[in-house]
C-alpha positions as CSV (number, residue, x, y, z in Angstrom):
1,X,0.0,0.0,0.0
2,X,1.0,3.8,-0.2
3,X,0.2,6.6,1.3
4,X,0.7,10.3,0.5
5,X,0.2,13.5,2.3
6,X,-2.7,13.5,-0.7
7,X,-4.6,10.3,0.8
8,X,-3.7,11.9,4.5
9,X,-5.6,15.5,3.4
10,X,-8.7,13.8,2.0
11,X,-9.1,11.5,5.3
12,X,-8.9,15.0,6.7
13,X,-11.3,16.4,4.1
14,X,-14.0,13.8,4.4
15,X,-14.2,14.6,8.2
16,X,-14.3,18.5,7.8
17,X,-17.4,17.2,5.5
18,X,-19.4,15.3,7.7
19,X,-18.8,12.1,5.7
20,X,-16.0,10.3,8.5
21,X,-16.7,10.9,12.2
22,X,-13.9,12.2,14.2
23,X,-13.4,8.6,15.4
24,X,-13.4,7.1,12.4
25,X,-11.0,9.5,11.4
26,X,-8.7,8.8,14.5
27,X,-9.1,4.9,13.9
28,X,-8.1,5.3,10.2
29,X,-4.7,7.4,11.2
30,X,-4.0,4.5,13.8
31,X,-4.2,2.0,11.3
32,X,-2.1,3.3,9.0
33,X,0.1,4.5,11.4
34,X,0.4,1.1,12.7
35,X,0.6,-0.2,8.8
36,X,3.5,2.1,8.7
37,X,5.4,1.5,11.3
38,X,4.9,-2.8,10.2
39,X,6.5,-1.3,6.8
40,X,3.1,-2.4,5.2
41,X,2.7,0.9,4.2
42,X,4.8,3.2,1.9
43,X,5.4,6.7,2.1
44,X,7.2,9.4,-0.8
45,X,10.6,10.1,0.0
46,X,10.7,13.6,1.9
47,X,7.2,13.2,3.1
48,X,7.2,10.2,5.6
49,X,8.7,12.2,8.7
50,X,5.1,15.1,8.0
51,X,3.3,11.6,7.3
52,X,3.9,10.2,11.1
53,X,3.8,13.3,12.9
54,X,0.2,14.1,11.5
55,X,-1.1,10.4,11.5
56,X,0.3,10.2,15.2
57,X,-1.6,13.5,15.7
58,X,-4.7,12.7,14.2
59,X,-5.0,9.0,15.8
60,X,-5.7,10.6,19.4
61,X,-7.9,13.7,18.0
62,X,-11.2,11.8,19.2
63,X,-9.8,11.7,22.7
64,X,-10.8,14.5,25.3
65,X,-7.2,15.3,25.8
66,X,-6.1,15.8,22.5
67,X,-9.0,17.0,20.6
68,X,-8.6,18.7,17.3
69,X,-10.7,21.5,16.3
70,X,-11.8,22.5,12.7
71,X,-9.2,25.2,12.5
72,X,-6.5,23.2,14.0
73,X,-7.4,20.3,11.1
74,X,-7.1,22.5,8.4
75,X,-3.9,23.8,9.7
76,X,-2.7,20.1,9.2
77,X,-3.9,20.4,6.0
78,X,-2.1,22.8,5.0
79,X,1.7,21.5,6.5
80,X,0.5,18.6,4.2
81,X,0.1,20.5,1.6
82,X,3.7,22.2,1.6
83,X,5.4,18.8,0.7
């Protein structure tokens, strides 16, 4: 499989649209976190260090603690979209 800060923005996306709740969000950045780490999962070169740091964010963004907001989502967005 591989992954891109492309597929990472549209997981993104399709929450900010309603279509994936923020768990389901959360659960899909945990398992391809996890694919990642397994080296299931490929990344581009020069992309895979952004890649963990926002799936590790967004894998705990349905928990009370480390809630992500709208704003702070799109902000993500946006560091993906500098690669």
């Amino acid at each position: 499989m591989y992954l891109t800060s492309d597929n990472v923005m549209a997981a993104i996306a399709e929450h900010l649209a309603g279509r994936l709740s923020i768990e389901q969000l959360a659960e899909w950045a945990f398992d391809h976190f996890y694919s990642l780490e397994q080296g299931e999962v490929t990344v581009p070169a020069g992309e895979e260090s952004l890649i963990r740091e926002v799936l590790d964010e967004l894998m705990f963004a349905d928990s009370d603690v480390c809630s992500l907001s709208a704003h702070e989502l799109q902000q993500l967005m946006e560091r993906l979209a500098q690669v």
